[in-house]
Phi, psi and omega in degrees: 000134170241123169292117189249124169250097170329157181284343177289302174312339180287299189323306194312299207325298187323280209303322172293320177305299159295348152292334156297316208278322186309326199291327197293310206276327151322286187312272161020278188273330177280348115013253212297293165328317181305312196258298193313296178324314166316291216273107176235138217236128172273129160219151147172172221205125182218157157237132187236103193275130162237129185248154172219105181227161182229120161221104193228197202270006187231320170215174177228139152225113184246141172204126160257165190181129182229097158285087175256143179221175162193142216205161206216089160241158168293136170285338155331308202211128200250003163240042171283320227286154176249106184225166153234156179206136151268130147219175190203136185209130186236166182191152173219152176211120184233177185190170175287342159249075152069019177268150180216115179209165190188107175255173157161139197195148165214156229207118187268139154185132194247115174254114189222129182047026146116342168273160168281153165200124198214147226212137169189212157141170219209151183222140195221171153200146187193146174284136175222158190293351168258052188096191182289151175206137155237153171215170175232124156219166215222122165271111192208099200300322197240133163218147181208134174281164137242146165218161190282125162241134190012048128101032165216123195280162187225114148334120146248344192234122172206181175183122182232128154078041173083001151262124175302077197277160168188136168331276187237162179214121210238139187193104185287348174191126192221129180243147175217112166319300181207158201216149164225149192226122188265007185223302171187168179204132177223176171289160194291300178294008184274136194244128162302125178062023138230002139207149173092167193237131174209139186257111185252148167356311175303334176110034191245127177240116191258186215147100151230028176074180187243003178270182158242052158287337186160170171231182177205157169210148156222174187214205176282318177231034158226124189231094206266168191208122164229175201262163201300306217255022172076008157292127188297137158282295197220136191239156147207116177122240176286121192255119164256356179100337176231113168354000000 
């Protein structure tokens, strides 16, 4: 048997199938509307000035102080926020019996998923009983000195996570608890096989003095000694015969 379905009968067919599809795409859309409305998201962004002074029969005080911050939370979940803030703050203070002080620091901080995390430095002078004292200090996971060598700046100075890195060094006196040498350490005069003393990683300690009296080396098993005209004198421990 065949069923012929007429054009009047198409248009209903037609009209109900779009008509599902709008309830589908409605159902949808209300969905979707639905889910956006959980969330509702905070913004926002200030910059902020304080000004402050004191002039009375005891002290003068001046504070300036500028914040900008700016933070992003759900209002849903209180440890969403996300924020950042700069400030910066200068002050001065003198008084009658005879302080004297001049801050100024400024203070970086990221609040994310409920941790703090901070960042600064702060430079003061100020008189105290043991005297004028200034100090520069520094909050930092990282610090690094730089300099332009032909317009690419270069690290010579750093400290990272409480280590100290540095090129070169110059150090008119020095105590050190403990040292580790990752390659050798000599004297300022050592010429190989004519002067000065040098210790290397391996455990070979060499000596030729700042003369041509002799040189002497040692090692882990050996202790050689030769004369001004490098003939070996004296060997002790594994005698191989040769300096």
């Amino acid at each position: 048997m065949t069923t012929v379905i007429n054009n009047n009968e198409s248009s209903y067919i037609a009209s109900i199938e779009t008509s599902l599809a709008n309830d589908r795409d409605s159902k949808e859309q209300r969905t979707a509307t639905g889910q956006v409305k959980q969330q509702v998201v905070e913004f926002n962004a200030r910059i902020t000035e304080t000004q402050r002074t004191v002039a009375d029969g005891q002290q003068a005080f001046a504070e300036y102080q500028q914040t900008v911050s700016a933070s992003i939370q759900d209002l849903n979940d209180a440890n969403s926020e996300l924020s950042a803030t700069v400030q910066t703050t200068s002050s001065a203070l003198v008084d009658l019996n005879g302080k004297a002080s001049a801050q100024w620091g400024i203070k970086l901080g990221i609040n994310s998923n409920g941790q703090y995390y901070a960042a600064g430095m702060g430079i003061g002078l100020e008189n105290t009983p043991a005297g004028m004292q200034s100090t520069v200090a520094f909050l930092a996971n990282n610090f690094v000195v730089m300099s332009d060598v032909n317009g690419a700046p270069k690290a010579f100075f750093a400290i990272r996570n409480g280590q100290t890195f540095m090129n070169e060094a110059f150090i008119g006196e020095g105590t050190i608890d403990n040292a580790k040498i990752g390659n050798f350490i000599q004297s300022t005069n050592y010429v190989a096989n004519v002067s000065g003393w040098r210790l290397d990683k391996g455990g070979t300690f060499v000596n030729f003095g700042s003369g041509s009296g002799g040189k002497m080396k040692t090692t882990n098993s050996t202790i050689s000694v030769a004369d001004g005209n490098g003939v070996l004198r004296v060997q002790i421990g594994e005698l191989t015969g040769v300096f």
